[in-house]
C-alpha positions as CSV (number, residue, x, y, z in Angstrom):
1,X,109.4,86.3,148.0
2,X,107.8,83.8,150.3
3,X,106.2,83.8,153.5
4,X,109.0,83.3,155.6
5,X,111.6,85.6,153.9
6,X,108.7,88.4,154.0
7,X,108.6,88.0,157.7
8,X,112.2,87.5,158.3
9,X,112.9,90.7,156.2
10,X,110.5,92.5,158.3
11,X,111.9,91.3,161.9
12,X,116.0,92.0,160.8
13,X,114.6,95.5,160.5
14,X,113.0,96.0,163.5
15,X,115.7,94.3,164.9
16,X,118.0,96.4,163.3
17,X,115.5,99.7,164.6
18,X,115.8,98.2,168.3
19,X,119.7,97.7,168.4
20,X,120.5,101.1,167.9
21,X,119.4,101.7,171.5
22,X,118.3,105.3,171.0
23,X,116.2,105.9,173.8
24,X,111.6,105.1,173.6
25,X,111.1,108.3,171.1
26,X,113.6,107.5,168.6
27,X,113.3,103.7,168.8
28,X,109.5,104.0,168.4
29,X,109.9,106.4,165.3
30,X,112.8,103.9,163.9
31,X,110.7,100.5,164.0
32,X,107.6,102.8,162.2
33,X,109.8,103.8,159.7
34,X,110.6,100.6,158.9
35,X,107.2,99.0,159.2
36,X,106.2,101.8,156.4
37,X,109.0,100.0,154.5
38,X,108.9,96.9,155.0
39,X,105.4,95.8,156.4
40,X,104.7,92.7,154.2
41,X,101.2,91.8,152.3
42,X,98.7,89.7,154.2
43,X,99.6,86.6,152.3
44,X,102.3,86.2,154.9
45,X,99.7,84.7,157.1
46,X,99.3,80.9,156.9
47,X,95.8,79.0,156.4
48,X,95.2,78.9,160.0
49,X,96.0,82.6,160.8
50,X,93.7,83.9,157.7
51,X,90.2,82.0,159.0
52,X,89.7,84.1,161.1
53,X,86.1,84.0,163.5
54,X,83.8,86.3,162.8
55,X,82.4,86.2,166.1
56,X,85.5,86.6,168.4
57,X,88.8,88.8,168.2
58,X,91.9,86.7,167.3
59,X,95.9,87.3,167.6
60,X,98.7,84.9,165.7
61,X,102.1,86.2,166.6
62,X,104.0,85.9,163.8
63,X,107.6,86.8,165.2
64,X,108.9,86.5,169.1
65,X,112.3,87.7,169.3
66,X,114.8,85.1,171.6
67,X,115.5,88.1,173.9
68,X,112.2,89.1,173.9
69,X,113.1,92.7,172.9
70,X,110.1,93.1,170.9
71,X,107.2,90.5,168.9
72,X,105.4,90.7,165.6
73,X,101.9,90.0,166.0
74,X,98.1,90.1,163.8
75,X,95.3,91.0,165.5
76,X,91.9,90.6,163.5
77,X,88.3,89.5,163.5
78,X,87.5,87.2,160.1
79,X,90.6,88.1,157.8
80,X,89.4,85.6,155.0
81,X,86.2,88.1,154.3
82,X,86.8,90.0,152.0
83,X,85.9,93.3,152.8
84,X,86.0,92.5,156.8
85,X,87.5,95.0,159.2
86,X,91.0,93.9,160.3
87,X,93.2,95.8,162.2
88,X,96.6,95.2,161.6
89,X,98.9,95.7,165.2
90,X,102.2,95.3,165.9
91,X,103.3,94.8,169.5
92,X,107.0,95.6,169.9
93,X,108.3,96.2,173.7
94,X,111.8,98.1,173.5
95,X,114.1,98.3,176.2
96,X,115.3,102.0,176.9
97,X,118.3,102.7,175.9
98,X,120.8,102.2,178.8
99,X,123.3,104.8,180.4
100,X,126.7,104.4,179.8
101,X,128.8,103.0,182.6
């Protein structure tokens, strides 16, 4: 699959998780769910977002959502070590679901 469709596949889910609406709990639990499902490999990152410094934390978001209801993003130090201690985050605001009127 490529690089794009990996990261499009990932987003539709979350997307998915974040439509249904079903309050901070259950929307949190949903989007992990499908991260453990459908959380790509790192070769979804592009050149620039695997160099990496080895001397300075670095963030790529990968994914913003038009109606900003949640974002994919990378955080790391040097991801082109091998071996180097990357921490892989995903920050994804959800709107709480809203009362019926």
């Amino acid at each position: 699959m490529s690089r794009r469709r990996d990261l499009d596949t990932l987003a539709a889910a979350v997307r998915a998780a974040v439509a249904r609406r079903s309050g901070w709990r259950e929307t949190a639990r949903l989007v992990a769910s499908e991260l453990e499902r459908q959380l790509p490999s790192p070769s979804i990152l592009g050149a620039e977002q695997r160099a990496g410094d080895p001397d300075a934390f670095r963030s790529h978001v990968l994914h913003s959502e038009p109606d900003s209801s949640f974002s994919i993003h990378i955080y790391g130090t040097d991801v082109s070590r091998l071996g180097s201690s990357v921490r892989h985050d995903y920050d994804l605001p959800v709107l709480p679901a809203r009362a019926a009127a």
